[in-house]
C-alpha positions as CSV (number, residue, x, y, z in Angstrom):
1,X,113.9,25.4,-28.9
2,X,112.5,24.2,-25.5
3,X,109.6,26.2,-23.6
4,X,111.2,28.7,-21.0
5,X,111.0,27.3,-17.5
6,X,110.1,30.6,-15.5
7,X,110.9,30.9,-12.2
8,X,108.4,32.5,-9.9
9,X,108.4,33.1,-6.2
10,X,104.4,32.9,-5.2
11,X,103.0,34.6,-1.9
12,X,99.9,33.9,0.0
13,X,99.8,35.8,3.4
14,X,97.0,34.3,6.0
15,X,96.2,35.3,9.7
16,X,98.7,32.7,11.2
17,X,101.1,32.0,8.4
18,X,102.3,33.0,4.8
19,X,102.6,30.3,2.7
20,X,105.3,30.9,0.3
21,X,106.6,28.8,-3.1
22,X,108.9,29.1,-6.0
23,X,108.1,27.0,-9.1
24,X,110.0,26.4,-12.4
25,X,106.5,26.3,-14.8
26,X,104.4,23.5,-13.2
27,X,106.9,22.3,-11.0
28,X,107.1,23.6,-7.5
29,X,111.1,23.8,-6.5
30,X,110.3,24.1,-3.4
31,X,106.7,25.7,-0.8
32,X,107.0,26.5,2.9
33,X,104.3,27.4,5.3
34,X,106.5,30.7,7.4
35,X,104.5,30.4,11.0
36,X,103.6,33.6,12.7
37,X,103.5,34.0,16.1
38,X,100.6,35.8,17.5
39,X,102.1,37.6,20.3
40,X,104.3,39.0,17.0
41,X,101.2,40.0,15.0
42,X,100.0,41.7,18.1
43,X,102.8,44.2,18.4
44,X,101.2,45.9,14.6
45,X,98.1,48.0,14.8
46,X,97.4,47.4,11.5
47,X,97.3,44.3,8.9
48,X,100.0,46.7,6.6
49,X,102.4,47.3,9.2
50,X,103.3,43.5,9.2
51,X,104.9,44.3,5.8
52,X,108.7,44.5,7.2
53,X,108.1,41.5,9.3
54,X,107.0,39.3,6.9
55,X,109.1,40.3,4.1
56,X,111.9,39.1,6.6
57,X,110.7,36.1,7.3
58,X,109.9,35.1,3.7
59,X,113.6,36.1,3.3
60,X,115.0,33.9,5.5
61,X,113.2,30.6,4.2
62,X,114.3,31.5,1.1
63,X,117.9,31.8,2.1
64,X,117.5,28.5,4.1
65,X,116.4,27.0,1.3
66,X,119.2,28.2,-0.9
67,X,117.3,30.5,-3.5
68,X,118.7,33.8,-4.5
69,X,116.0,36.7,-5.1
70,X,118.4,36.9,-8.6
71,X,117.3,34.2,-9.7
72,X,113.2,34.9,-9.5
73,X,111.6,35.9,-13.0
74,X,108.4,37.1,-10.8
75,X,106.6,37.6,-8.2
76,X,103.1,36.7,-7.3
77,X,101.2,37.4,-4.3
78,X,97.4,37.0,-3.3
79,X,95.4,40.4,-4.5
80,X,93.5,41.4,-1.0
81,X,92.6,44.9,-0.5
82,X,91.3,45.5,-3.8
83,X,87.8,46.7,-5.8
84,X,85.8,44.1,-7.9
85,X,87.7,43.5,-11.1
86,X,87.2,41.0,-14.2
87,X,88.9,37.7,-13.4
88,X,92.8,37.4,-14.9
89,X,96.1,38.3,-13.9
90,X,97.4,41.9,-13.1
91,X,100.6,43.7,-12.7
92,X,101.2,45.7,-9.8
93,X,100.9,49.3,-9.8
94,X,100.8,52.6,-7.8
95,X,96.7,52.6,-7.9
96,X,96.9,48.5,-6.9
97,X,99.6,49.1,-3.7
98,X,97.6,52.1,-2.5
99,X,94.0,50.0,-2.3
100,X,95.8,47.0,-0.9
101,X,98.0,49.2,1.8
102,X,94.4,50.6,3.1
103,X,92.2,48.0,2.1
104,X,89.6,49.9,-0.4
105,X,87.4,46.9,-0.2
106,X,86.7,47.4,3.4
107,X,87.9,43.9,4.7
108,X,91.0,44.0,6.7
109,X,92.9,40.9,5.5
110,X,96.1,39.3,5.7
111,X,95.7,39.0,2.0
112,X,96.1,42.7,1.3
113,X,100.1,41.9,2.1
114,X,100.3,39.9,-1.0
115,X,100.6,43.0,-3.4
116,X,102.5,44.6,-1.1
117,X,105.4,42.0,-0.4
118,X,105.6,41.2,-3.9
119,X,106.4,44.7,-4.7
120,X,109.3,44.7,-2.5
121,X,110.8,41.9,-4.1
122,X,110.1,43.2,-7.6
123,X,111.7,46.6,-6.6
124,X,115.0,44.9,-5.3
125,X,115.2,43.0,-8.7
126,X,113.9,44.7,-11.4
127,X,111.5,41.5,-11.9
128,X,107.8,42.6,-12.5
129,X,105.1,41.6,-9.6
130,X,101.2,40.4,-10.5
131,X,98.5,39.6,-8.6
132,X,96.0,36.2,-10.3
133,X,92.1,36.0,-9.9
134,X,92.3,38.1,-6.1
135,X,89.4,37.8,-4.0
136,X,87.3,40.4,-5.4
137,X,86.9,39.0,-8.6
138,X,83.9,39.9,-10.3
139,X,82.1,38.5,-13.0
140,X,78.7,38.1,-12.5
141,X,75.8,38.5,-15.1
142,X,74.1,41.5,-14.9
143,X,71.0,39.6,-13.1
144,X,72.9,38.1,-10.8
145,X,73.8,41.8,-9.3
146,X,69.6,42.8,-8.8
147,X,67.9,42.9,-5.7
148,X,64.1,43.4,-5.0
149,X,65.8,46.7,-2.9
150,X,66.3,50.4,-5.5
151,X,70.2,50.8,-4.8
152,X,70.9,47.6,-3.2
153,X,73.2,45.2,-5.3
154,X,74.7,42.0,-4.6
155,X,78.3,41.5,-4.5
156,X,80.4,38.6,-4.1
157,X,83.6,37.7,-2.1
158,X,84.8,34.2,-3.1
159,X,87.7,31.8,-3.4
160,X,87.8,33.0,-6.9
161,X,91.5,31.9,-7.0
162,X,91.1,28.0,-6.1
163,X,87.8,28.2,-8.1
164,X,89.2,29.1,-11.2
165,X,92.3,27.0,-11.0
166,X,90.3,24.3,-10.1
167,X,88.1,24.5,-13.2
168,X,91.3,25.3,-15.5
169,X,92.8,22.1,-14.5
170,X,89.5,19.7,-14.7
171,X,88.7,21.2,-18.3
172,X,92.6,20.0,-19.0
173,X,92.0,16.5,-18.2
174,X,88.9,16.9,-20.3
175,X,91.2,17.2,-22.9
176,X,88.9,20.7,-23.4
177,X,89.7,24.4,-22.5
178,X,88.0,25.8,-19.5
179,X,86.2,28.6,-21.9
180,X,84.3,25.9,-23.6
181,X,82.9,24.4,-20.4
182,X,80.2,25.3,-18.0
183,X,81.1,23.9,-14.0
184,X,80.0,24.3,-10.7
185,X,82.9,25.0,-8.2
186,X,82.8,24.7,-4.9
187,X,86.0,25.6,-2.3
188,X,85.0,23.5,0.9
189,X,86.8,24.4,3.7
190,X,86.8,27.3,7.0
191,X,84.8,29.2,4.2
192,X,82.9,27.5,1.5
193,X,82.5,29.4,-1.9
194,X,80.2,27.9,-4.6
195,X,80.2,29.8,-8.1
196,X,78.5,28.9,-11.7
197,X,81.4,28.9,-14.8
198,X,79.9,29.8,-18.1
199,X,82.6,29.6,-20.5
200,X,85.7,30.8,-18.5
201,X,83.7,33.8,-17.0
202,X,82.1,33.0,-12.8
203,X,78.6,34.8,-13.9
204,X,77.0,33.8,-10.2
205,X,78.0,32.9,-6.9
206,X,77.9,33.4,-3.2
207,X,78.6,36.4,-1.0
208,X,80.6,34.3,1.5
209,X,81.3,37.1,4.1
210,X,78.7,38.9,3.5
211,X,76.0,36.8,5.2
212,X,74.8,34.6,1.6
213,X,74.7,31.0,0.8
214,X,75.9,27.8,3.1
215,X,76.9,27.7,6.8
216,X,80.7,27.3,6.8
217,X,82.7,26.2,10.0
218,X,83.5,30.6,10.8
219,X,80.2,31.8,8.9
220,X,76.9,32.0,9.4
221,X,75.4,31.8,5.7
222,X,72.4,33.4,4.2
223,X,70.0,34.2,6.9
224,X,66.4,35.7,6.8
225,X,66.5,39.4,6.7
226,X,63.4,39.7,9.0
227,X,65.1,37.4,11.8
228,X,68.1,39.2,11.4
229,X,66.5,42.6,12.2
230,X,64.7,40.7,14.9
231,X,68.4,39.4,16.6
232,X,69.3,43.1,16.1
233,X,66.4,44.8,17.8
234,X,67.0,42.3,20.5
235,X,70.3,44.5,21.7
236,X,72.9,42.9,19.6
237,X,75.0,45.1,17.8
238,X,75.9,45.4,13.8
239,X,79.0,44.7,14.9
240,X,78.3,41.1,15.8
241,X,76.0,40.7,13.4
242,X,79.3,41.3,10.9
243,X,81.5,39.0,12.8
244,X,78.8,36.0,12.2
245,X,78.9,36.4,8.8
246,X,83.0,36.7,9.1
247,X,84.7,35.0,11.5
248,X,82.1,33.7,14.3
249,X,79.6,32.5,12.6
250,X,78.5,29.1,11.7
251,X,80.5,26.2,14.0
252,X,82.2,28.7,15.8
253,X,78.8,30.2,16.9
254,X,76.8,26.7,16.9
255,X,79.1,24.1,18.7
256,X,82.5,26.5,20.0
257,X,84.9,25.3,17.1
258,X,85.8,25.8,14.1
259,X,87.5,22.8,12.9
260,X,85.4,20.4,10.7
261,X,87.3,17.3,11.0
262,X,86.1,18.1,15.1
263,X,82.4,18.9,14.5
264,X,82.3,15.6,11.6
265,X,83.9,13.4,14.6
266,X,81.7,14.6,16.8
267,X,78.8,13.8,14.5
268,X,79.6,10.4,14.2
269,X,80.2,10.0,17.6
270,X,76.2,10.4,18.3
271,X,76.7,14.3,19.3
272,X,73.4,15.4,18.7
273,X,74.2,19.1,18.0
274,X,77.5,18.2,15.9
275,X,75.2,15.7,13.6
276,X,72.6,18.4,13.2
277,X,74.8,21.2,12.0
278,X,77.2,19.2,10.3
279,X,74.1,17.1,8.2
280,X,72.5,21.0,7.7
281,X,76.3,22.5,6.1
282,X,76.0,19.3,3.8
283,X,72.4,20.2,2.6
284,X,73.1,23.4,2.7
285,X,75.8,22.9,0.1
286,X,73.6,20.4,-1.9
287,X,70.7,23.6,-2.1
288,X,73.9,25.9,-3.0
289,X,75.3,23.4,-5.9
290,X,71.6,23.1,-7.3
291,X,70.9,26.6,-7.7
292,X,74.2,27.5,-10.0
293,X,73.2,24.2,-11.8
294,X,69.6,26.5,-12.5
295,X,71.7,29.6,-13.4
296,X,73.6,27.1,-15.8
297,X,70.3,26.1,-17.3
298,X,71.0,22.9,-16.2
299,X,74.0,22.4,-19.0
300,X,77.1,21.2,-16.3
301,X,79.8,19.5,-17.5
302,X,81.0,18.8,-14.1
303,X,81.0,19.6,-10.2
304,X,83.8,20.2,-8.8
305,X,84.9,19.9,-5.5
306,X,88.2,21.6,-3.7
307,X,89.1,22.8,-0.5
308,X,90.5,21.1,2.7
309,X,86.8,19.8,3.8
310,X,87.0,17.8,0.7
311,X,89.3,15.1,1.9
312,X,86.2,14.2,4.2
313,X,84.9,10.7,1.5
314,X,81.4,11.1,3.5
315,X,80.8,14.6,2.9
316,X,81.9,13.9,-0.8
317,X,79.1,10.8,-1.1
318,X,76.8,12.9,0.4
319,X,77.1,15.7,-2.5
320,X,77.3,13.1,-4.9
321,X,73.8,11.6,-3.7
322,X,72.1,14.6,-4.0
323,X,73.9,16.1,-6.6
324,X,75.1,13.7,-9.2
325,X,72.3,13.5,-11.0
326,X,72.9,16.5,-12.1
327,X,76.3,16.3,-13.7
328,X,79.3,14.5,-12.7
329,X,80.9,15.4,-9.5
330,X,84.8,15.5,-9.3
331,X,87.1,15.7,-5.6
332,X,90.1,17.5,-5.5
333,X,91.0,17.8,-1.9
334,X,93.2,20.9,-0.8
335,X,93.9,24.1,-2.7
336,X,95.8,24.9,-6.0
337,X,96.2,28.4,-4.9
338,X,100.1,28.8,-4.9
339,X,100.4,26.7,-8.2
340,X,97.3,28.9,-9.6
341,X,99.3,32.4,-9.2
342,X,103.0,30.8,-10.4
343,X,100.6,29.3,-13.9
344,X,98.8,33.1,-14.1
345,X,102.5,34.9,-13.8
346,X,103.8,32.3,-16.6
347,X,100.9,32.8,-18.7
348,X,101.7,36.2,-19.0
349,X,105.6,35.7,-19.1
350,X,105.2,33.5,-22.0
351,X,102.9,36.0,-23.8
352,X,100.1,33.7,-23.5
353,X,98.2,36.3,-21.8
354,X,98.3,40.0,-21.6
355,X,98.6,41.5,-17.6
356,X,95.6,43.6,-16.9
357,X,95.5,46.8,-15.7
358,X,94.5,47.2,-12.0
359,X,92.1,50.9,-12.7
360,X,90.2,50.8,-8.7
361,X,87.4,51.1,-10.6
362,X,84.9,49.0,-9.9
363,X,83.8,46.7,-12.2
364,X,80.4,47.6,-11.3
365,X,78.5,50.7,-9.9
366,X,74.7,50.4,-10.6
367,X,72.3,50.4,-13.2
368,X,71.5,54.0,-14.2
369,X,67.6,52.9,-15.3
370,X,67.6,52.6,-11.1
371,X,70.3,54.9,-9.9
372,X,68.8,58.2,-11.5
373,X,67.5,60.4,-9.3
């Protein structure tokens, strides 16, 4: 008997659009990018308040596009809003909508919709509504969490979604499973994420809002503390200080933009300040790379490359002149997030893996032989 072809309708809200899909296994039947208007967004004080809005639109290209909520086996959307968790996908529950309604992780996202909206179709159908890999996913080995500071832990906000998928796919053509490899990922694009895979767990990585690793086109990177404290004593505020890390750092900050393809133009152009910031992000990335080769112990079976930034052949080249020597260094340009949630919603429809259980408990808190009072 043939392999069920489930159907599942995948949805990935952003700041300016939700992207939606529905695919039959691997196959996508049919994705849409639904535009929002920003003079629309305005009229809601908060991210959750779009939920009626969007759940309309999303209705409406589905209906254009002749595909009955009936016929849906699942429903997928992007996990925002939520505490660190292991990496897998979850079902949506009453602890899960509450955290991604409010946004317990303290960043106000359109992601934090994703939950929600897929919940609202699962309710009208009966059909059961996951979340895959969300952005807090949180693996990291227990000495990748220390700091030099009692109390003070690092955390990490990534692109765990495309990161994983990415890997998953590459260890496929391998002919291998992605728990018997080791990889460097890296998400190039308005944010850059760059994580070490051990064996189908991300043990190390970058804090991408939170003001660690390479300068993106929105964010500023890691940054010396003492220079930082330095910029704030000067009379700028926490506030901006946040916001470089976020949203207006990096590019934005450096050169007014945030578009790459821009500043890289601009670069080769003879701009002097678009060629030094855009030849710094590249190093930058290169340093990034070589450290989760270290944590790795220098056993990689591959660097991989995704994101938008990626289908950019001279910032490609110039990772794989500094980097190639350390394993072999793989481009695929764009995003596999929308066929990563529909494969994580199948997996678990096809019993190949077992929905997790979204607790809000972190996944970590401390280490009690520095937490005790």
């Amino acid at each position: 008997m043939a392999e069920k072809m489930w159907r599942v309708l995948v949805i990935n809200p952003g700041s300016t659009s939700t992207k939606v899909g529905v695919f039959e296994g691997d196959e996508a039947v049919f994705t849409v990018n639904v535009a929002h208007e920003a003079s629309d967004l305005a009229k809601f004080e908060g991210v959750s308040d779009q939920l009626p809005y969007r759940v309309g639109l999303i209705e409406a290209a589905l209906a254009d596009n002749g595909v009955e909520l009936g016929s849906i086996d699942a429903f997928v959307g992007r996990g925002g809003g939520l505490l660190p968790m292991p990496g897998g996908t979850y079902a949506v529950n009453d602890v899960m909508l509450d955290h991604a309604t409010r946004g317990a992780n303290g960043v106000q996202h359109p992601a934090q919709l994703g939950p929600q909206i897929a919940h609202a179709f699962a309710a009208l159908t009966g059909k059961p509504a996951f979340v895959v890999n969300p952005p807090d996913t949180d693996e990291l080995c227990d000495d990748a969490r220390m700091t030099g500071i009692r109390g003070v832990y690092r955390h990490v906000h990534l692109h765990a979604l495309n990161l994983k998928e990415t890997a998953i796919r590459h260890a496929a053509s391998m002919g291998r499973a992605y728990e018997d490899c080791r990889f460097v990922v890296c998400h190039i694009g308005g944010g850059i994420s760059i994580s070490a895979h051990d064996h189908g767990k991300m043990v190390d990585g970058y804090d991408i809002v939170g003001g660690e690793g390479m300068m993106a086109p929105t964010r500023c990177g890691g940054l010396p503390v003492a220079e930082v404290l330095d910029y704030l004593e000067a009379g700028h505020t926490t506030s901006e200080a946040r916001k470089r890390c976020m949203k207006t750092g990096g590019f934005v900050d450096l050169l007014g933009t945030s578009d790459a393809l821009e500043v890289s133009n601009r670069a080769a152009d003879g701009d002097e300040a678009a060629s030094r910031a855009w030849s710094a992000m590249q190093y930058q990335i290169c340093r990034c790379i070589g450290g989760m080769a270290a944590v790795l112990g220098g056993q990689v079976d591959g660097i991989l490359l995704g994101g938008g930034m990626v289908h950019n052949k001279g910032l490609v080249k110039a990772i794989e002149e500094r980097c190639g020597w350390i394993a072999p260094v793989s481009a695929y340009p764009g995003e596999f997030e929308l066929e990563a949630m529909a494969a994580g919603a199948c997996r678990v429809l096809s019993g190949d893996e077992e929905a997790g259980t979204y607790t809000g408990v972190p996944v970590f808190t401390g280490f009690a032989c520095f937490d005790e009072a």
